[in-house]
C-alpha positions as CSV (number, residue, x, y, z in Angstrom):
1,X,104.9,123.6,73.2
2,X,105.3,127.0,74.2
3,X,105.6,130.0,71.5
4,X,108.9,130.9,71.0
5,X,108.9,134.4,72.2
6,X,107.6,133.3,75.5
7,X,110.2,130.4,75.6
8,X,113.0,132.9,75.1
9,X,111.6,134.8,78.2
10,X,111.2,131.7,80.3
11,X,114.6,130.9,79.3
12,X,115.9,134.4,80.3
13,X,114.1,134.3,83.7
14,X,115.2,130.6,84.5
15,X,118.8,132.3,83.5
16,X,118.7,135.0,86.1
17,X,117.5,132.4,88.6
18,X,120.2,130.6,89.1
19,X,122.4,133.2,89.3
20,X,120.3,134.5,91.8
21,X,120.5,131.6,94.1
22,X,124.2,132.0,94.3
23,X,123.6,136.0,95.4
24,X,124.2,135.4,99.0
25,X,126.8,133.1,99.0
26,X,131.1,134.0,99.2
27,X,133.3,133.4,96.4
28,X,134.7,130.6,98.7
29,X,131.7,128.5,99.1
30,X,131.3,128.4,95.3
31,X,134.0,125.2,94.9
32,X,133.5,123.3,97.9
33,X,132.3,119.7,97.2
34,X,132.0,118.0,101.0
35,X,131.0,114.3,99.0
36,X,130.5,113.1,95.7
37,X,126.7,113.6,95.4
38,X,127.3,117.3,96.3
39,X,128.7,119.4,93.2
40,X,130.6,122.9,93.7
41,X,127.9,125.9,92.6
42,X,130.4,127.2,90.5
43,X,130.1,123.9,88.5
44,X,126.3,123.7,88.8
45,X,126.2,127.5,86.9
46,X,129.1,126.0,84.2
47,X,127.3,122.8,83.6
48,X,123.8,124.3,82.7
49,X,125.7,127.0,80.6
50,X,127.1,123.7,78.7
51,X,123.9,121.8,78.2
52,X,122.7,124.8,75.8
53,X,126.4,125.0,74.3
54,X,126.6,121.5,73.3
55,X,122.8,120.4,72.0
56,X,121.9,123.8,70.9
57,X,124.6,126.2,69.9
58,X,127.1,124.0,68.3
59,X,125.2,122.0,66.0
60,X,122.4,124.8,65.2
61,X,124.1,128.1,65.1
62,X,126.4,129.3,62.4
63,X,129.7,130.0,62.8
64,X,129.5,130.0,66.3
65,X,132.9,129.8,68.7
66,X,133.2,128.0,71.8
67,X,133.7,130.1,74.9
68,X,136.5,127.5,75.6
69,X,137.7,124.5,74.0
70,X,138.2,123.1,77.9
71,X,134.7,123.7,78.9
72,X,133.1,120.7,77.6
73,X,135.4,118.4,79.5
74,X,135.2,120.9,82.5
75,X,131.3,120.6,83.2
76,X,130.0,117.6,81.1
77,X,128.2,115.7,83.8
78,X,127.9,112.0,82.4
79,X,127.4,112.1,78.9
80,X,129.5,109.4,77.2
81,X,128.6,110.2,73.5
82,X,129.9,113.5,73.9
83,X,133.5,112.8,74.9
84,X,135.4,112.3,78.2
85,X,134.4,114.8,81.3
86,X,136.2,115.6,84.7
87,X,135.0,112.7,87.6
88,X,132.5,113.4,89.1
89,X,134.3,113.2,92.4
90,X,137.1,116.1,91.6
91,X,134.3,118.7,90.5
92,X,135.5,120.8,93.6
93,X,139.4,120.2,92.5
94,X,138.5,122.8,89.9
95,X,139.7,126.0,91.6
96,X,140.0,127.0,87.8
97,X,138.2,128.2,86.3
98,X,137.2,131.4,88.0
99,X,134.0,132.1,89.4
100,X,134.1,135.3,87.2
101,X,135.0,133.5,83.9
102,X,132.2,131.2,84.6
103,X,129.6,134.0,84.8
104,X,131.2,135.5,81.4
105,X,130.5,131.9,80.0
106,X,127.3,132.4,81.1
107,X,127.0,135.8,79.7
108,X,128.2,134.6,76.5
109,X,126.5,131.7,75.7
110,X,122.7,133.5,76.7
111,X,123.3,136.0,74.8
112,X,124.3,133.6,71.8
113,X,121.0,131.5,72.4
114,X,119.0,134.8,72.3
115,X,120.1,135.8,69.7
116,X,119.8,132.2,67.8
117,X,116.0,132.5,68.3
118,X,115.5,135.5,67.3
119,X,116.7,134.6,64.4
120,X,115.3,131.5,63.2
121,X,112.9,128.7,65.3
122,X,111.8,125.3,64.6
123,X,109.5,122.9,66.4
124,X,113.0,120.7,67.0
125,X,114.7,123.8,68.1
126,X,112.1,124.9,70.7
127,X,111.6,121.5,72.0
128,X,115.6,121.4,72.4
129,X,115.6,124.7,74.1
130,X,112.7,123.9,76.8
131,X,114.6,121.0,78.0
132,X,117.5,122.9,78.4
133,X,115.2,125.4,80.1
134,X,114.1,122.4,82.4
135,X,117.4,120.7,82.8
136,X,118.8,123.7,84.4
137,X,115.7,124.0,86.8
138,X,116.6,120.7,88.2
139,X,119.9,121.9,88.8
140,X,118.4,125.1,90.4
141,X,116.9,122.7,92.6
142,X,120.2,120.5,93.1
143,X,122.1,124.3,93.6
144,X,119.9,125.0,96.9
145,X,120.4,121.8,98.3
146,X,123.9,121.7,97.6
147,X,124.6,125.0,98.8
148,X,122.8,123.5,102.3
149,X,125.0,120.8,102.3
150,X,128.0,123.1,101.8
151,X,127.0,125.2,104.4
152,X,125.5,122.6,107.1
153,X,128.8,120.5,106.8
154,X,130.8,124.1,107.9
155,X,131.6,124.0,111.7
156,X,130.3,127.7,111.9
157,X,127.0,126.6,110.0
158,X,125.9,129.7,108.4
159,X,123.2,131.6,107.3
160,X,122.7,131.3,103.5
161,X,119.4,133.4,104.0
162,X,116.6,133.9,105.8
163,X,114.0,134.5,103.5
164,X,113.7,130.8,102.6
165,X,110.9,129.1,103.9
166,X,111.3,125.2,104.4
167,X,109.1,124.6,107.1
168,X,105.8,125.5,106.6
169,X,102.6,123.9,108.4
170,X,99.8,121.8,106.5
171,X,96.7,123.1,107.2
172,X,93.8,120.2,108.2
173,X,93.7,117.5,110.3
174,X,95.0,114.2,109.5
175,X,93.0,111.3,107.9
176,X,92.9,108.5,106.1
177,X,91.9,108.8,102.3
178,X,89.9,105.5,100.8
179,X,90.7,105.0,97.1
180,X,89.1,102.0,95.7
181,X,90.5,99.1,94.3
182,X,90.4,99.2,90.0
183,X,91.7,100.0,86.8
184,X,93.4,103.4,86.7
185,X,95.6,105.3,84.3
186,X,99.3,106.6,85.0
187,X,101.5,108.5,82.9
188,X,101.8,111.9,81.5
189,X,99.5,112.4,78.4
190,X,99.4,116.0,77.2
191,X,101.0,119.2,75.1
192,X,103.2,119.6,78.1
193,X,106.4,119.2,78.7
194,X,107.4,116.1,80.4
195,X,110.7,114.2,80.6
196,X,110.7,110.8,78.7
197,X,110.3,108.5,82.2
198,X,106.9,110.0,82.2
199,X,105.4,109.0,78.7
200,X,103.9,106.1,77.8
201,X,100.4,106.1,79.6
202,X,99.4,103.1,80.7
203,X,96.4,101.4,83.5
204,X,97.5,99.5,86.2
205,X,95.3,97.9,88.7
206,X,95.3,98.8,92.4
207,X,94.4,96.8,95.0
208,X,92.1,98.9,97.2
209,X,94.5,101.1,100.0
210,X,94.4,104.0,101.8
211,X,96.9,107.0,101.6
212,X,97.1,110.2,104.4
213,X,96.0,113.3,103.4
214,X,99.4,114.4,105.3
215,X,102.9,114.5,105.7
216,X,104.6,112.7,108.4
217,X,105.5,115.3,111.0
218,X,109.0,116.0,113.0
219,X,106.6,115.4,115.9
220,X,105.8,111.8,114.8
221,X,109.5,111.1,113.9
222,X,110.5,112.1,117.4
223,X,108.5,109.5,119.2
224,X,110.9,106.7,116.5
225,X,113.7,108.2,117.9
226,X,113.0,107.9,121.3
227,X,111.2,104.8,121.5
228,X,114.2,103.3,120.2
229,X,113.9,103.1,116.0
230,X,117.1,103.3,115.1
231,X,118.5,100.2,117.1
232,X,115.3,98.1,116.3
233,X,117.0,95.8,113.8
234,X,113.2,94.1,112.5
235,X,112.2,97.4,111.4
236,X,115.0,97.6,108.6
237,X,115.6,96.1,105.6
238,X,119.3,94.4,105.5
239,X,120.7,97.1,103.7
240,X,119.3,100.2,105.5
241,X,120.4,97.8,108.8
242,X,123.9,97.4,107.6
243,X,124.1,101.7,106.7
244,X,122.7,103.1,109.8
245,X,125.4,100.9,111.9
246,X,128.3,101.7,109.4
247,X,127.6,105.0,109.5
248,X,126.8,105.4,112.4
249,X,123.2,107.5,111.4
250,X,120.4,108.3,114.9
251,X,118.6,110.9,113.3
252,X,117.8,112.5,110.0
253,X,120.3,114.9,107.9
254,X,121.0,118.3,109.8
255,X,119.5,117.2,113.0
256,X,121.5,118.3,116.1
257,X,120.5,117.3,120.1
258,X,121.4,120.5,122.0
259,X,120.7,121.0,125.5
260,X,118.4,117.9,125.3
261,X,116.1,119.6,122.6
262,X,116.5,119.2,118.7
263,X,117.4,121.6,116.5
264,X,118.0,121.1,112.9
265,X,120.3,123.2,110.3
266,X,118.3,125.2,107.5
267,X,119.1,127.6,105.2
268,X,118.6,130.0,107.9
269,X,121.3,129.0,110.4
270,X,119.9,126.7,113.4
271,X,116.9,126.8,114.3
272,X,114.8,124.3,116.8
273,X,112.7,122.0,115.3
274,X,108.8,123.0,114.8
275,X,106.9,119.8,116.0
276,X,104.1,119.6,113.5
277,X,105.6,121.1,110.3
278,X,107.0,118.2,107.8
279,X,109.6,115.5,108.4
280,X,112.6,116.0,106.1
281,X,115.9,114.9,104.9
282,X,115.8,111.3,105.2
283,X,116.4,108.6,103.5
284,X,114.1,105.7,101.8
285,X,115.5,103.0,104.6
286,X,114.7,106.0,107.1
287,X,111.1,106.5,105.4
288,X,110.5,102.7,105.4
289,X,111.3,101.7,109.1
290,X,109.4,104.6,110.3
291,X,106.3,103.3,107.8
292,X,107.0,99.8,109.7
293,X,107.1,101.3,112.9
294,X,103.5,102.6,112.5
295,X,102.2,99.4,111.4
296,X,101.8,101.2,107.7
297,X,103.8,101.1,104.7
298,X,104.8,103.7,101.9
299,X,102.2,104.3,98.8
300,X,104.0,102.8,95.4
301,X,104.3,105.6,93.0
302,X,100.8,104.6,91.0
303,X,99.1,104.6,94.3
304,X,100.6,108.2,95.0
305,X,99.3,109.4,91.6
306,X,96.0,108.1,91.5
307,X,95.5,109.8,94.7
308,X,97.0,113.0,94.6
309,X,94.2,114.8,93.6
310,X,92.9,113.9,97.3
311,X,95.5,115.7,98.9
312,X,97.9,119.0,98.5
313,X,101.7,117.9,97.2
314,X,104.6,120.2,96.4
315,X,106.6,120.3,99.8
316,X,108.6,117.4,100.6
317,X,109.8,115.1,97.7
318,X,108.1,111.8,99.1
319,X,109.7,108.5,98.9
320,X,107.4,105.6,97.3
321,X,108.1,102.0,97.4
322,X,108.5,101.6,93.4
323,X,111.5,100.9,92.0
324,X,112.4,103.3,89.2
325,X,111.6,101.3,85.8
326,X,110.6,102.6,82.2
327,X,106.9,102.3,81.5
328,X,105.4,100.3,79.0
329,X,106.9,101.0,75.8
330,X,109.7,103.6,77.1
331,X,111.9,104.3,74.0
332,X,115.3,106.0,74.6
333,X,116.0,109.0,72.4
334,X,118.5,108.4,70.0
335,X,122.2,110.4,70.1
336,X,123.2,112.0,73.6
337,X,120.0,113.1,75.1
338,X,119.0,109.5,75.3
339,X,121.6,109.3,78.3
340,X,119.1,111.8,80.1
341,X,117.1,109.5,82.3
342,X,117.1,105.6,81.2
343,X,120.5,104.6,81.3
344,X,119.5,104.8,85.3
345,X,116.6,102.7,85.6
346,X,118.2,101.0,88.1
347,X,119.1,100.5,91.9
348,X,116.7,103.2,92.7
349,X,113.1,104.5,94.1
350,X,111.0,107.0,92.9
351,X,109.9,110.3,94.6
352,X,107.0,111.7,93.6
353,X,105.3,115.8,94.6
354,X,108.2,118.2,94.7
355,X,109.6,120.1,97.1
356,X,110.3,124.0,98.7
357,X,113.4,124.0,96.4
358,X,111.7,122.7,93.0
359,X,111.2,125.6,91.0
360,X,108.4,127.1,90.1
361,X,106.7,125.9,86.8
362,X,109.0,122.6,87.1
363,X,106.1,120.2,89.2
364,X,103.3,118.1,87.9
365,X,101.6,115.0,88.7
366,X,103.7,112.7,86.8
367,X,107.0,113.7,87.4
368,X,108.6,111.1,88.4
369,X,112.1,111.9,90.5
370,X,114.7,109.3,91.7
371,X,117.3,108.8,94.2
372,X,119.6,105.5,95.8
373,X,117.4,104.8,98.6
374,X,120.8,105.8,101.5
375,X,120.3,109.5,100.5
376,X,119.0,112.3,102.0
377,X,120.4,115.4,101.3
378,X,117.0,116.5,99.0
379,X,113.9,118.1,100.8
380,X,112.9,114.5,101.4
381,X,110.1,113.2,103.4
382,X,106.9,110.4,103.9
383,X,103.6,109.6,103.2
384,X,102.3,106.5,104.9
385,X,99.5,104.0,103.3
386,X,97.9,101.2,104.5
């Protein structure tokens, strides 16, 4: 646990991060939601601004008044115990409230937290205040890739800025890394933070595999495209089969054929596509034919961590082939924050690294993230195994 003074500074800089991120955008683009899995960034900066109201300020500060009485049905996300919440779906319906009332909400409700702690602090308190901390990280990193999607599904496709970098090379050359077959431990299991889908460390036994030291490249992905992947029906599983012909999908997320070159959309406008710097925005269907294309397969999550000290991790969030379950002896916390991760242990695959967008102090080895395997919209990307 970390001391309470530098928790309230972590807390202040993970404040002024967010609210960075939204710097260069225009008051328009904060309320556009193009689909459901996309939320408004005007709602992002509300909802992380409630998470601290609701589990923090209303049950452990004195006499404290709500910004507004609306604001907990405004930007509640899914929490059933703490009452009904806008759907999900009409998030960019809410042209109220402002953009400005939502920073003074913001405002108000830091300033009431600092405050709190400088007051009094408690082992419970400080361990309700870091996940808050956290919780709003992983929207920071949901509020980039948002924002991309807002700004990739304009016909103009704008710059957001050009000082973020998502494509970087991996240095080395490509190989194969041997990991014998055994008894090896999985699970987070120390003094630091961790979400609950992490605890509970327990051994599995691997067969023995092999895992790249590398990403798969936009390079690599090319030669699926042109030798035909997408209309190679054995390569798919049913499901992925039946969602790249419904929708009608030939390439990964943001990629546009110009001039018979590809280009992608980044956060930097259009740009054509670096050959040998990371594959990204795809999906696990997209991920799995391409594994079965190369005769390979994807890692399951144990296999990924067991390995990862073999290899460097942090830039594309990388699809495994294991489902996302509770460990051995997962416990859901009791009252609201219970509905954090478990209640969706289901219908979905676990990612594993990180990516350009996580920010910093919010990757580790066991963090296990999850996604339905159709999207894509996250700095996504592969690892093959064998």
């Amino acid at each position: 646990m970390i001391l309470t003074d530098t928790l309230l500074d972590f807390f202040l800089e993970t404040r002024k991060h967010s609210e960075a991120l939204c710097e260069p955008l225009e008051i328009e683009d904060y309320v556009v939601q193009p689909v459901v899995d996309v939320s408004p960034p005007k709602w992002h900066l509300g909802h992380t601004t409630w998470f601290f109201e609701e589990f923090i300020l209303k049950p452990y500060s004195q006499d404290y008044q709500l910004f507004d009485e609306d604001f907990s049905f405004v930007f509640n996300s899914y929490y059933e115990t703490v009452g009904k919440r806008v759907v999900r779906a009409d998030r960019g319906n809410l042209s109220r409230p402002s953009v400005q009332k939502v920073y003074e909400y913001r405002k108000y409700v830091t300033e009431h937290i600092s405050r709190l702690f400088t007051e009094k602090s408690s082992k419970e308190l400080n361990e309700l205040l870091e996940i808050g901390i956290h919780h709003e990280k992983q929207h920071q990193e949901l509020l980039l890739t948002d924002i991309k999607y807002i700004l990739g599904n304009n016909p103009l496709l704008p710059v957001y800025s050009t000082k973020v970098e998502e494509h970087v090379t991996e240095n080395g050359l490509p190989e194969w890394i041997s990991m014998d077959g055994g008894v090896y431990e999985i699970g987070h299991d120390s003094e630091e933070f961790c979400y609950d889908n992490e605890l509970g460390k327990h051994k599995v036994y691997l067969e023995p595999y092999e895992i790249s030291n590398s990403l798969v490249t936009n390079a690599e992905f090319q030669e699926f495209i042109e030798d035909g992947g997408y209309q190679k029906f054995e390569l798919w599983h049913a499901e992925g089969w039946d969602w790249v012909n419904e929708q009608k999908i030939s390439a990964p997320l943001y990629w546009h054929r110009i001039n018979e070159e590809w280009h992608h959309f980044t956060l930097g406008g259009l740009q054509s596509i670096v050959p040998n710097t990371p594959l990204t925005h795809i999906s696990y269907f997209e991920a799995f034919a391409f594994a079965q294309w190369k005769g390979c397969r994807l890692p399951t999550e144990f296999e990924w961590e067991a390995a990862q000290r073999s290899f460097s991790w942090g830039e594309r969030w990388e699809w495994t082939e294991s489902a996302y379950l509770p460990y051995p002896g997962y416990l859901k916390a009791e009252g609201a924050l219970g509905e954090y991760n478990g209640k969706f242990m289901v219908s979905q695959k676990v990612l594993r690294g990180g990516s350009i967008a996580t920010p910093n102090n919010h990757t580790r080895a066991t963090y296990r993230n999850f996604f339905h395997p159709q999207l894509r919209w996250q700095y996504t990307g592969l690892r093959l195994a064998r």
